[in-house]
VMD Tcl script that builds the backbone (N, CA, C; Angstrom):
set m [mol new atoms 357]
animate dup $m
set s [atomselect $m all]
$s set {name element resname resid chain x y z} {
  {N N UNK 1 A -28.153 -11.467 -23.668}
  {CA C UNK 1 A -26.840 -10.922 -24.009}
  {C C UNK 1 A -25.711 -11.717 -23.338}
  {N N UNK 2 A -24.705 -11.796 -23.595}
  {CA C UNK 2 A -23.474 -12.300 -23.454}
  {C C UNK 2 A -22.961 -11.977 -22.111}
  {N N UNK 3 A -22.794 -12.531 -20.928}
  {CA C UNK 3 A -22.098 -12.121 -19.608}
  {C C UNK 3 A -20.278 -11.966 -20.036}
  {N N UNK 4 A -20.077 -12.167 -21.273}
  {CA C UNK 4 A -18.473 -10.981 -21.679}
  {C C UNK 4 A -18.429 -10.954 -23.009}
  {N N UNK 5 A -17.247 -10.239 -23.700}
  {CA C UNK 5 A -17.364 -10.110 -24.941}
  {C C UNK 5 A -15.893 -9.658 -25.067}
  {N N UNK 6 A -15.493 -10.119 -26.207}
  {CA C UNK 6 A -13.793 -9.756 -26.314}
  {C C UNK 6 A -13.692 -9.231 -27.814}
  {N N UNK 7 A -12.974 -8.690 -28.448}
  {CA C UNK 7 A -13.261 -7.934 -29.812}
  {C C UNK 7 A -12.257 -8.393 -30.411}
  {N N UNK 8 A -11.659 -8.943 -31.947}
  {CA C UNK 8 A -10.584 -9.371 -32.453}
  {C C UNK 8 A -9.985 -8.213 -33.524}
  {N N UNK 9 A -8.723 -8.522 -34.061}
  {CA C UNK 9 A -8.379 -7.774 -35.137}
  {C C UNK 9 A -8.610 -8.896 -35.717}
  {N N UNK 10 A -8.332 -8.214 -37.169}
  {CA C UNK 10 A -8.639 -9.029 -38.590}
  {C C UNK 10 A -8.023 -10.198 -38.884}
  {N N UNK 11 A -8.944 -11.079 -38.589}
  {CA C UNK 11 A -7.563 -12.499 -39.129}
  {C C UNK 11 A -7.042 -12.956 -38.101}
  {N N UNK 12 A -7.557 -12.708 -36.943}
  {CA C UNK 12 A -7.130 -12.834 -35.573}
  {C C UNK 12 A -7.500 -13.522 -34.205}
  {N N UNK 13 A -6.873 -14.560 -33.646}
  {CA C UNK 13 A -7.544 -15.341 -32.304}
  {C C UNK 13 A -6.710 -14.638 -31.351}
  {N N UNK 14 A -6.026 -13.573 -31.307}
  {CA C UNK 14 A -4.902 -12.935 -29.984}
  {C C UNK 14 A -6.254 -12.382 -29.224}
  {N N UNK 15 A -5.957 -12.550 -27.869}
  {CA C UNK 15 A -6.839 -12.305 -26.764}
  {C C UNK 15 A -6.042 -11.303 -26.477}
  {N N UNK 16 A -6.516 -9.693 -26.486}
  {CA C UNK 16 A -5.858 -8.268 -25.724}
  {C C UNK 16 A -5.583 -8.701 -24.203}
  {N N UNK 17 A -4.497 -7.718 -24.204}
  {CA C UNK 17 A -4.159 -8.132 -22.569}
  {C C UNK 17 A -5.537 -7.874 -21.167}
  {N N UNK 18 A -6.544 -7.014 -21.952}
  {CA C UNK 18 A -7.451 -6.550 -21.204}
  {C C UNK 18 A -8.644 -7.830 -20.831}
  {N N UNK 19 A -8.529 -8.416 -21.774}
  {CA C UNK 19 A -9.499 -9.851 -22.200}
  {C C UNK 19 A -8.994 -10.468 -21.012}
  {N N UNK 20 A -7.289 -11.013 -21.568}
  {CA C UNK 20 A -7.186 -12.226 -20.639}
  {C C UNK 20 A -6.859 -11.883 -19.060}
  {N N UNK 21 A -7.205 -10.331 -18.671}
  {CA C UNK 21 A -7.208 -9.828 -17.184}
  {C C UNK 21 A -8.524 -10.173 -16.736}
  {N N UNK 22 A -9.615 -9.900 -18.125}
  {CA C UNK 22 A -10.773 -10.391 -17.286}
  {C C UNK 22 A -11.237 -11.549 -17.261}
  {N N UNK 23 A -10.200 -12.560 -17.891}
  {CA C UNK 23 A -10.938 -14.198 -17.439}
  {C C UNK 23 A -10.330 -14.405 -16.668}
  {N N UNK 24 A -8.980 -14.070 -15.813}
  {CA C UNK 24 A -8.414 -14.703 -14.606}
  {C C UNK 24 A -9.546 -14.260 -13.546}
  {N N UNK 25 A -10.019 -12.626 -13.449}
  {CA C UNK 25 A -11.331 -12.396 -12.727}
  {C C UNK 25 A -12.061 -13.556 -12.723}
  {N N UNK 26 A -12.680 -13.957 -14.346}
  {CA C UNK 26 A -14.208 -14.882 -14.229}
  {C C UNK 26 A -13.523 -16.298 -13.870}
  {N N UNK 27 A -12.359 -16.757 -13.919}
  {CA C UNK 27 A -11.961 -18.077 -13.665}
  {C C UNK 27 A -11.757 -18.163 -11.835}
  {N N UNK 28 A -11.707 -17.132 -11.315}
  {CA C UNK 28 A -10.873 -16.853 -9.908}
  {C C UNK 28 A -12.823 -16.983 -9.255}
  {N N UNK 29 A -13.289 -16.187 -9.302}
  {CA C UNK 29 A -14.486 -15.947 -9.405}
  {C C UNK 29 A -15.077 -17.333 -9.206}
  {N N UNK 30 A -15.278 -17.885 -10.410}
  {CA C UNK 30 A -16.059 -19.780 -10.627}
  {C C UNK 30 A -15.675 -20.557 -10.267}
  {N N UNK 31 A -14.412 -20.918 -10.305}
  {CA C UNK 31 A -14.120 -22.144 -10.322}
  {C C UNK 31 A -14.256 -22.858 -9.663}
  {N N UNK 32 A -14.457 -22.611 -8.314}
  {CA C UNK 32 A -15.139 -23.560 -7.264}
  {C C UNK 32 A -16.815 -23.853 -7.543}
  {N N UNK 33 A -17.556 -22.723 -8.252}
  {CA C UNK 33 A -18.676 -22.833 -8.155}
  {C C UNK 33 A -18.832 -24.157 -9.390}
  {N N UNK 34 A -19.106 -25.173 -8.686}
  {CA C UNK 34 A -19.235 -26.609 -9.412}
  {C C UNK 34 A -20.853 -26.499 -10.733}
  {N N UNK 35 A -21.592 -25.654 -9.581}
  {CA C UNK 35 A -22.243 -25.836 -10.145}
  {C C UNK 35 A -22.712 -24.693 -11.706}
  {N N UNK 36 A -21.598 -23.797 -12.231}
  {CA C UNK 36 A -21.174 -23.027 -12.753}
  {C C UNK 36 A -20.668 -23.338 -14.386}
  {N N UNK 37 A -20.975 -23.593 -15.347}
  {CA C UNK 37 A -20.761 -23.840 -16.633}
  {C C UNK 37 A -20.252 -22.860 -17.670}
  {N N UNK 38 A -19.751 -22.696 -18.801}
  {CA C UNK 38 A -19.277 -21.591 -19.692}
  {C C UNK 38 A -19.779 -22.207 -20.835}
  {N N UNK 39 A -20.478 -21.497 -21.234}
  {CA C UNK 39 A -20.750 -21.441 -23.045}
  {C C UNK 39 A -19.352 -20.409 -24.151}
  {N N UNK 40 A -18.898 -20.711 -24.606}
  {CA C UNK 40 A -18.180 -19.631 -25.187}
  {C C UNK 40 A -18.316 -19.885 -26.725}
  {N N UNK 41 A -18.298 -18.492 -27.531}
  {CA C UNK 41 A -18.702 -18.895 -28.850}
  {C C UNK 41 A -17.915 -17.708 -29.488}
  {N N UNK 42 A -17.566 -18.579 -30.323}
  {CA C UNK 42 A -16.647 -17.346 -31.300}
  {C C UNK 42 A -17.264 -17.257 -32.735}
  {N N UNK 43 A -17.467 -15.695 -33.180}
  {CA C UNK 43 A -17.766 -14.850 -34.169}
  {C C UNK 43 A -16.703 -14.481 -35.323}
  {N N UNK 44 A -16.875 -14.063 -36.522}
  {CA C UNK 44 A -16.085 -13.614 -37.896}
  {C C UNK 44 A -16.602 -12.828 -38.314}
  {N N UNK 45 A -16.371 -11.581 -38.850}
  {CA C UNK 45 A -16.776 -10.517 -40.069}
  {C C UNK 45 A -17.261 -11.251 -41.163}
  {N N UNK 46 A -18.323 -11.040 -41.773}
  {CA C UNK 46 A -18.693 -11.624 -42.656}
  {C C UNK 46 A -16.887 -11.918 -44.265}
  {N N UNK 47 A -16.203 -10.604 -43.726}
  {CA C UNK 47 A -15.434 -10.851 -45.130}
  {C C UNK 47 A -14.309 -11.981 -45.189}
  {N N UNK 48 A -13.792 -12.394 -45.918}
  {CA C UNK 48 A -13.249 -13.883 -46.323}
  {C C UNK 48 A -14.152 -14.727 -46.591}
  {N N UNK 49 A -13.217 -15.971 -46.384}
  {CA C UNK 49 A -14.183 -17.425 -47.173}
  {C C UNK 49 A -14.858 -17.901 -45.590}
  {N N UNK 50 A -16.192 -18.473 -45.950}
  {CA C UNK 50 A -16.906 -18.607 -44.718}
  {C C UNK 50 A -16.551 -20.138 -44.317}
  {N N UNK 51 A -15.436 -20.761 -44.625}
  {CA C UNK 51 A -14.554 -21.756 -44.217}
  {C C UNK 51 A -14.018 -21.444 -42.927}
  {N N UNK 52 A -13.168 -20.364 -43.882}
  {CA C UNK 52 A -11.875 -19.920 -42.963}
  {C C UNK 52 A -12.381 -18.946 -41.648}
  {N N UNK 53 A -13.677 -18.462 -41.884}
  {CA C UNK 53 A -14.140 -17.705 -40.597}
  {C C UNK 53 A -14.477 -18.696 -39.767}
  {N N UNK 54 A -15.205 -20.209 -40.247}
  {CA C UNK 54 A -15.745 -20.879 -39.003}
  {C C UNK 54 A -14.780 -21.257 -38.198}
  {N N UNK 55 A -13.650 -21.921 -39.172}
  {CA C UNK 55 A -12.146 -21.855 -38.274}
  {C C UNK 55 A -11.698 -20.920 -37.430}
  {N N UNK 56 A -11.534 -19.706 -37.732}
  {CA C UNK 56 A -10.994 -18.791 -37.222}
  {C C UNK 56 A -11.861 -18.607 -35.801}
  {N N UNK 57 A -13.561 -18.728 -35.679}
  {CA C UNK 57 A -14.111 -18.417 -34.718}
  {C C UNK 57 A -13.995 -19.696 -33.842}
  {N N UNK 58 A -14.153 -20.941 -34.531}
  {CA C UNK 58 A -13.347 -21.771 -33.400}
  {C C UNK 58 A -12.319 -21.483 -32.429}
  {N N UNK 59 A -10.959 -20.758 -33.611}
  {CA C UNK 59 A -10.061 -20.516 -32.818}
  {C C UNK 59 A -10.021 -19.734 -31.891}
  {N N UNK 60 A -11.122 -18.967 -32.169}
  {CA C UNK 60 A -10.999 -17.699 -30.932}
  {C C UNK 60 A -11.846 -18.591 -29.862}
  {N N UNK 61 A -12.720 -18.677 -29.723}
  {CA C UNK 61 A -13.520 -19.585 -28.911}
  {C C UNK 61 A -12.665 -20.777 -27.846}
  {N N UNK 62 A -11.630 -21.626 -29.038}
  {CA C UNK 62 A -10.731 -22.377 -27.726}
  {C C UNK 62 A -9.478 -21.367 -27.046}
  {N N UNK 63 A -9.147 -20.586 -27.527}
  {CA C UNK 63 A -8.170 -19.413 -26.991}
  {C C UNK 63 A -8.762 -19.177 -25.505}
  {N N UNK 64 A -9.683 -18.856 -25.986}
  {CA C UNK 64 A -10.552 -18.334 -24.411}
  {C C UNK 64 A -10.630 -19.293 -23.127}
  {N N UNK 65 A -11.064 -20.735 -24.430}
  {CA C UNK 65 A -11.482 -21.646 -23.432}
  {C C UNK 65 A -9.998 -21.907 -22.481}
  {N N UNK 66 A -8.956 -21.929 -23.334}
  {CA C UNK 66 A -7.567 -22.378 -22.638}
  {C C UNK 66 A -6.969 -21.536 -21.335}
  {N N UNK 67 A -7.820 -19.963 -21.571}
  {CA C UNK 67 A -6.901 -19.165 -20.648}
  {C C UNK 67 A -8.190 -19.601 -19.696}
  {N N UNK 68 A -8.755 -19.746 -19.518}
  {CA C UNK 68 A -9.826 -19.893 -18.662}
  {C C UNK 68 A -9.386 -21.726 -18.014}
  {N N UNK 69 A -8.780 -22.503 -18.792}
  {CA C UNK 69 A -8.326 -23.920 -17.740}
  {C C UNK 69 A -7.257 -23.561 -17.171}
  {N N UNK 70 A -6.830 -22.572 -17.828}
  {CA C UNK 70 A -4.766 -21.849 -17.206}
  {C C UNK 70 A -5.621 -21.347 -15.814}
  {N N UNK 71 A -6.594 -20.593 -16.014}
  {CA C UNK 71 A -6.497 -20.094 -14.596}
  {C C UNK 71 A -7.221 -20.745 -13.605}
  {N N UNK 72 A -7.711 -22.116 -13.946}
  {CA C UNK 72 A -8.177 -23.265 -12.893}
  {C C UNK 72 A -9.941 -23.530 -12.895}
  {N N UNK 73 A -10.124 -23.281 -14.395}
  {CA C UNK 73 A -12.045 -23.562 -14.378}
  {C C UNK 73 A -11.364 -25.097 -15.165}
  {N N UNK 74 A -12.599 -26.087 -14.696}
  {CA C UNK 74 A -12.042 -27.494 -15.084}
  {C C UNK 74 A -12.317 -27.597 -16.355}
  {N N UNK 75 A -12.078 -27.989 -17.741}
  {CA C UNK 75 A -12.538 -27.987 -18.784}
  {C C UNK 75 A -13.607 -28.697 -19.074}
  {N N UNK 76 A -14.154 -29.945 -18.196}
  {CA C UNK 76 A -15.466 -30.067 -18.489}
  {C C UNK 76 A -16.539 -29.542 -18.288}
  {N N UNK 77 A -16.392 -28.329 -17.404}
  {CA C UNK 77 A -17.433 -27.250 -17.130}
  {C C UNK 77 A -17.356 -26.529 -18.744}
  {N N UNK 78 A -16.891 -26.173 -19.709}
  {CA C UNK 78 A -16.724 -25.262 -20.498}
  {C C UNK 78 A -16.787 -26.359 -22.320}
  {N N UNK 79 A -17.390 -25.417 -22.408}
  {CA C UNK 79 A -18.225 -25.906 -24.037}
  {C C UNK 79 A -17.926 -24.653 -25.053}
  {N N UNK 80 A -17.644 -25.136 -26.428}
  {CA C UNK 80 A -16.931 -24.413 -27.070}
  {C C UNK 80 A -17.767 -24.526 -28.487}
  {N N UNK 81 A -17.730 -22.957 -29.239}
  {CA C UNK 81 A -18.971 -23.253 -30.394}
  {C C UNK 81 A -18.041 -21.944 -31.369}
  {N N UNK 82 A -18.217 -21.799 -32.699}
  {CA C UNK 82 A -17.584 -21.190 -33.576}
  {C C UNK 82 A -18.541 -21.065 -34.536}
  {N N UNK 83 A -19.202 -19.874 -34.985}
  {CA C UNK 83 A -20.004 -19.906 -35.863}
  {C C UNK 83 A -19.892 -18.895 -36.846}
  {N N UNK 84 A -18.416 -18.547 -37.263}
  {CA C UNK 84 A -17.532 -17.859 -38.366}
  {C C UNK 84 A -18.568 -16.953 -38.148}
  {N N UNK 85 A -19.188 -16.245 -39.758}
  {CA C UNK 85 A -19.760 -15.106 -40.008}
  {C C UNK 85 A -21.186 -15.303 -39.650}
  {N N UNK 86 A -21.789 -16.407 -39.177}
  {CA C UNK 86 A -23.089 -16.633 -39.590}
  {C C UNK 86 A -23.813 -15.614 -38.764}
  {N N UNK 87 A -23.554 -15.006 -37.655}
  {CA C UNK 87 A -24.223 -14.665 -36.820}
  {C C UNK 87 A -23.594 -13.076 -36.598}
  {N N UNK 88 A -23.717 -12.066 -37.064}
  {CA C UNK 88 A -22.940 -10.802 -37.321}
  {C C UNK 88 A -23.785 -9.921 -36.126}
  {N N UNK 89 A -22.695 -9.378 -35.256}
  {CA C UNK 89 A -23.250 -8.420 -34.036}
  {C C UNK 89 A -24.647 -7.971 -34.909}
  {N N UNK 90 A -24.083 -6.943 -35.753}
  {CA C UNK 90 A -24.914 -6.223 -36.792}
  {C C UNK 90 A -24.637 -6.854 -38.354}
  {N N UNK 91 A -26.173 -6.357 -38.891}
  {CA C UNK 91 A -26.334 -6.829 -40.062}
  {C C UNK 91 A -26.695 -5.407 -40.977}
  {N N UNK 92 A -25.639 -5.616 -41.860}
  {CA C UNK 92 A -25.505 -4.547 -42.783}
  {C C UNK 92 A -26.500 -5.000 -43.998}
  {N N UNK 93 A -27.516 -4.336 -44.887}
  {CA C UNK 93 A -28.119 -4.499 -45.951}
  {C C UNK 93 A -27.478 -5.143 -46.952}
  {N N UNK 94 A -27.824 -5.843 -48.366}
  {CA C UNK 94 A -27.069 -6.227 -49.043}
  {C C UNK 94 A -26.813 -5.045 -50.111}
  {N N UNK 95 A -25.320 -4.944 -50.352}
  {CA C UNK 95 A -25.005 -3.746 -51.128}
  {C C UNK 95 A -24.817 -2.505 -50.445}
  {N N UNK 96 A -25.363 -2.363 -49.196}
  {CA C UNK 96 A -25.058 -1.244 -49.006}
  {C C UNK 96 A -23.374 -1.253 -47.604}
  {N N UNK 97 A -22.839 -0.294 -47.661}
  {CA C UNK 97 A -21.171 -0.016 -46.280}
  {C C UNK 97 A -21.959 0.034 -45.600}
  {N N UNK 98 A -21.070 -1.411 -44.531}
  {CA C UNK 98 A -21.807 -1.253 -43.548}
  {C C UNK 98 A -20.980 0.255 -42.650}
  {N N UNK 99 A -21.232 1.314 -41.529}
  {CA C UNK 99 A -20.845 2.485 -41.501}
  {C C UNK 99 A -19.545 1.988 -40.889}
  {N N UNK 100 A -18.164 2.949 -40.742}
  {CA C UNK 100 A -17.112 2.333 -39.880}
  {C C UNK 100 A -17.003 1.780 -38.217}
  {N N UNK 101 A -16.910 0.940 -38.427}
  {CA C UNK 101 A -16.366 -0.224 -37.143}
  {C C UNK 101 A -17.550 -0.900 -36.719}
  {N N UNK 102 A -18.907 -1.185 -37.841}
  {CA C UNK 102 A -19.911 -2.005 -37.315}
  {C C UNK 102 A -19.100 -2.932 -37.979}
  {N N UNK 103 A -18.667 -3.861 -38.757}
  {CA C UNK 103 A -18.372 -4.995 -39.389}
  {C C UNK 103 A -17.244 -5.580 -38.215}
  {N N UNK 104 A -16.085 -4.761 -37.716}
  {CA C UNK 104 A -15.004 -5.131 -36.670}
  {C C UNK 104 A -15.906 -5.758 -35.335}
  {N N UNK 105 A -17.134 -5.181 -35.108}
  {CA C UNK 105 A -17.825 -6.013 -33.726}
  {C C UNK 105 A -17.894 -6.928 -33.854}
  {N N UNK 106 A -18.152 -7.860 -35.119}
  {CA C UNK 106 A -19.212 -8.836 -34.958}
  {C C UNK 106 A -17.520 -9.943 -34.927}
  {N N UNK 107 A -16.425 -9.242 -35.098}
  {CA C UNK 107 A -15.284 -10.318 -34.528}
  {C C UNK 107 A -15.113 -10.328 -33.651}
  {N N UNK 108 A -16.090 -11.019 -32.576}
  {CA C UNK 108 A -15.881 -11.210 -31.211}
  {C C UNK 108 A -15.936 -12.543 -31.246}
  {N N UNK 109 A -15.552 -12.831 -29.716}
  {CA C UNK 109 A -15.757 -14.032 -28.677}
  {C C UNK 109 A -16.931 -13.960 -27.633}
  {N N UNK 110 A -17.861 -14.657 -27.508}
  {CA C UNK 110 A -18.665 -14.230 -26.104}
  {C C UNK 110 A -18.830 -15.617 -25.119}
  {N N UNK 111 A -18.651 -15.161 -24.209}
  {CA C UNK 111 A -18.630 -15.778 -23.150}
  {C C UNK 111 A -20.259 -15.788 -21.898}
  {N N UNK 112 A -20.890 -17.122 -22.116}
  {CA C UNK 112 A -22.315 -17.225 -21.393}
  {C C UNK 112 A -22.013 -18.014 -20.027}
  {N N UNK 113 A -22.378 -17.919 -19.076}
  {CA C UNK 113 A -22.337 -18.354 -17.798}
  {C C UNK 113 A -23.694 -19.006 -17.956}
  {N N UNK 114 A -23.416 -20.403 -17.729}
  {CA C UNK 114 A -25.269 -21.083 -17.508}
  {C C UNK 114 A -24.750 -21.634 -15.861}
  {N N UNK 115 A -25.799 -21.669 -15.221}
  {CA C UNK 115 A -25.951 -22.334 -13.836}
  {C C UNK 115 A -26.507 -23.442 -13.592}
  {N N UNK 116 A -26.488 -24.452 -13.155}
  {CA C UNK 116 A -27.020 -25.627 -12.624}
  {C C UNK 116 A -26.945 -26.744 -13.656}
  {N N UNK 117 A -26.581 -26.587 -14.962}
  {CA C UNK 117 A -26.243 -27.616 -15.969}
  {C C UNK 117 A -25.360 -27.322 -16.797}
  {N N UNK 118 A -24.835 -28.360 -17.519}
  {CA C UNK 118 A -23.824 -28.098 -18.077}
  {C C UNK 118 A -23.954 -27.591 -19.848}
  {N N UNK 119 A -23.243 -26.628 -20.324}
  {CA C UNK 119 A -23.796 -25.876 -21.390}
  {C C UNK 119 A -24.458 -26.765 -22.628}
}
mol reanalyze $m
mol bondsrecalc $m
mol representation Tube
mol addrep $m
């Protein structure tokens, strides 16, 4: 599982103010630890064009990565991945609703801490 997770609105790379309180934590936290790496990967709702989600999860993915060099992790520690809809928190059947607010999870960002190499 993911050592964080940030949730988006629709159509959206804005990091909640609650998000970017907790990467000054994980940046304040690491950044000395050299030997300390970030995976971060950004997610899309399956709905739209699966173009515009891989974009979009890019975008969320470097959002993160940026508030995280703002607060002093070096950017070559941190690796950045966007994989639009492909990878959905949850997977709804085909044809069938998925129930309300499983489809809104899977617009996240997650954030992996690897140790001793770089992601």
């Amino acid at each position: 599982p993911a050592d964080w997770v940030v949730f988006h609105e629709v159509g959206s790379s804005r990091l909640p103010a609650s998000g970017i309180a907790d990467l000054k934590t994980w940046a304040k936290r690491f950044r000395e630890q050299d030997n300390v790496h970030v995976l971060i990967v950004g997610h899309a709702s399956p709905e739209g064009n699966p173009t515009d989600n891989i974009k979009l999860a890019q975008e969320r993915a470097r959002r993160v990565a940026i508030q995280l060099e703002f607060f002093g992790l070096a950017p070559e520690r941190i690796r950045v991945e966007g994989f639009g809809s492909q990878k959905p928190l949850v997977e709804c059947p085909e044809g069938i609703d998925c129930p309300q607010g499983l489809r809104e999870r899977s617009r996240r960002t997650e954030l992996y801490l690897m140790s001793g190499h770089r992601p």
